[in-house]
C-alpha positions in Angstrom: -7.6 9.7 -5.1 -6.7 7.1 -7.3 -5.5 3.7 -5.5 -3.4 1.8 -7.0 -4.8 -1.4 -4.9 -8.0 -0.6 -6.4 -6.6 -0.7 -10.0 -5.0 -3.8 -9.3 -8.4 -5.5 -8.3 -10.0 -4.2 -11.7 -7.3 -6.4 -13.2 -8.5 -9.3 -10.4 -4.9 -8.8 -9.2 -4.3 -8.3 -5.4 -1.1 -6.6 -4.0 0.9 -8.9 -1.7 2.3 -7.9 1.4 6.0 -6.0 1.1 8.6 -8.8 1.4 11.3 -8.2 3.8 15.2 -8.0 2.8 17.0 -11.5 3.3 20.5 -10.0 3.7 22.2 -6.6 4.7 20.2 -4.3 2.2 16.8 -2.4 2.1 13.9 -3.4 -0.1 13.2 0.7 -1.3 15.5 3.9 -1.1 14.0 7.2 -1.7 16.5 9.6 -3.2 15.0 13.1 -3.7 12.3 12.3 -6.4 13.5 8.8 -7.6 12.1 5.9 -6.0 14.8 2.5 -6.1 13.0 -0.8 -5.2 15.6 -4.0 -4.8 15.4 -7.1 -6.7 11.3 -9.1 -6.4 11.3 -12.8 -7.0 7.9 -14.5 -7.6 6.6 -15.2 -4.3 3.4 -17.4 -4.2 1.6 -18.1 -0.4 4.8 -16.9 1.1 6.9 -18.9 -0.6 9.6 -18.9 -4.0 7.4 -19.5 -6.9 8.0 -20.4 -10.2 11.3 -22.4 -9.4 14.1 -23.6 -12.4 15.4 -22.2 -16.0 13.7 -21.2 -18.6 14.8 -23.4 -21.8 15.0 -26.7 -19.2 12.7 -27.0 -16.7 10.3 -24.0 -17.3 8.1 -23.0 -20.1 8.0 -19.6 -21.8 4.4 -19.3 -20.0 5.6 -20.0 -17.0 8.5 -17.4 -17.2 5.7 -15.0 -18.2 3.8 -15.7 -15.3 7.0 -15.5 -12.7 8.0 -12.6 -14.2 4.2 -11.0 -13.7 4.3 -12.4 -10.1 7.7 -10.7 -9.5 6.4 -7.3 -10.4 3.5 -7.5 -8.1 5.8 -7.3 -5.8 6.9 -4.6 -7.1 4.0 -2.7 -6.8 3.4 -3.8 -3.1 6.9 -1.7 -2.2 5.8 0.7 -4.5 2.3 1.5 -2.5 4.1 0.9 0.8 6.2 3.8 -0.4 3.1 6.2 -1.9 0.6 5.4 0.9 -1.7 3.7 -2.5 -1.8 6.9 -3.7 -0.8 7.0 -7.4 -1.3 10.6 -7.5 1.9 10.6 -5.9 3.3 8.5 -8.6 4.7 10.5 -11.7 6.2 7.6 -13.6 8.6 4.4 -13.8 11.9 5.1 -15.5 13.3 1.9 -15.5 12.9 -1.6 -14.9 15.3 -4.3 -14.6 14.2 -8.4 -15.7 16.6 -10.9 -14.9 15.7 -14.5 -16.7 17.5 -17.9 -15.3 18.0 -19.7 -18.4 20.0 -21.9 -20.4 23.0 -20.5 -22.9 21.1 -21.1 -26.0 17.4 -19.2 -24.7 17.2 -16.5 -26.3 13.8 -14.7 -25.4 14.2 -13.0 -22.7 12.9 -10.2 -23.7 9.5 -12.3 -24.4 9.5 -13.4 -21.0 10.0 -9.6 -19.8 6.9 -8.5 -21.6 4.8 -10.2 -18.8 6.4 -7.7 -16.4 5.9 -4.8 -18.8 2.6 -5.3 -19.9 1.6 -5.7 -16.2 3.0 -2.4 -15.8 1.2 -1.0 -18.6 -2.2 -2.5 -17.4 -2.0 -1.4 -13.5 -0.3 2.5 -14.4 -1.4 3.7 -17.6 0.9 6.0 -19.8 3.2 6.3 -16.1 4.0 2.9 -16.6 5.7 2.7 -19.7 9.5 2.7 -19.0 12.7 1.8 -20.7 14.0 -1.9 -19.6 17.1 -4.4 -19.8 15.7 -8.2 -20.3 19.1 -10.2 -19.4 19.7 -13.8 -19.3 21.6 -14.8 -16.2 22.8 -18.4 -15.1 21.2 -18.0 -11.5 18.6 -16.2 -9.1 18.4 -16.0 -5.7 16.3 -19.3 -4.2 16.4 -20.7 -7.8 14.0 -18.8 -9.2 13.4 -18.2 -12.8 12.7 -14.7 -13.2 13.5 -11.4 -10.8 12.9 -7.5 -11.5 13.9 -4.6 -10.3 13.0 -0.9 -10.9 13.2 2.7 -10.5 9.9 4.9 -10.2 9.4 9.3 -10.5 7.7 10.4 -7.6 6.2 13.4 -8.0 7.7 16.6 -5.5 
């Protein structure tokens, strides 16, 4: 069995702990074969990381990083959900990247790589997915980046 904490360390990356929901919502739903896991901000020791709007106050590295952060957590709801097992996994179908940034950024879709690649790097072929890269005015705790996705379990 292949665990997908395991491939995260060959990357030096460690899975966080599953954050819990802030409001009246659930962090994953399981509906049949399709896996849903709610919006991940960058946390860092516990705490919003990676704070402020890409084109102002944060750098196109920076957003990178938040947005590489943010899928690590990600992955933590995603193991929760397999038992580590990523023979359980089939695929992800779709993820979601949400930039904070001023009117006139327009590379979003940079910043999103971070998230994909990461993806790449920790599934193989099963984690290359379609994706929407979005500027927004906002996120939740002021954070620059947030993603969302949908993952194939298999039967």
């Amino acid at each position: 069995m292949t665990r997908l904490s395991a491939r995260l360390q060959h990357l030096d990356l460690q899975l966080p702990a599953p954050s819990s929901p802030v409001a009246n919502y659930v962090s994953t739903v399981r509906s049949q074969n399709m896996l849903y896991i709610s919006g991940q901000i960058p946390m860092l020791d516990g705490a919003p990381a990676y704070q402020g709007r890409l084109g102002e106050s944060v750098s196109e590295e920076d957003g990178i990083a938040a947005a590489e952060l943010a899928v690590l957590g990600l992955l933590a709801h995603l193991a929760d959900a397999i038992d580590d097992d990523l023979s359980k996994l089939l695929r992800i179908v779709r993820l979601g990247v949400f930039v904070a940034c001023t009117p006139d950024f327009q590379r979003q879709g940079v910043v999103a790589n971070g998230a994909s690649n990461l993806l790449v790097n920790a599934l193989g072929e099963a984690g290359r997915h379609v994706r929407t890269a979005v500027g927004v005015a906002a996120l939740p705790q002021g954070v620059a980046v947030e993603v969302d996705a949908v993952f194939e379990l298999r039967p």
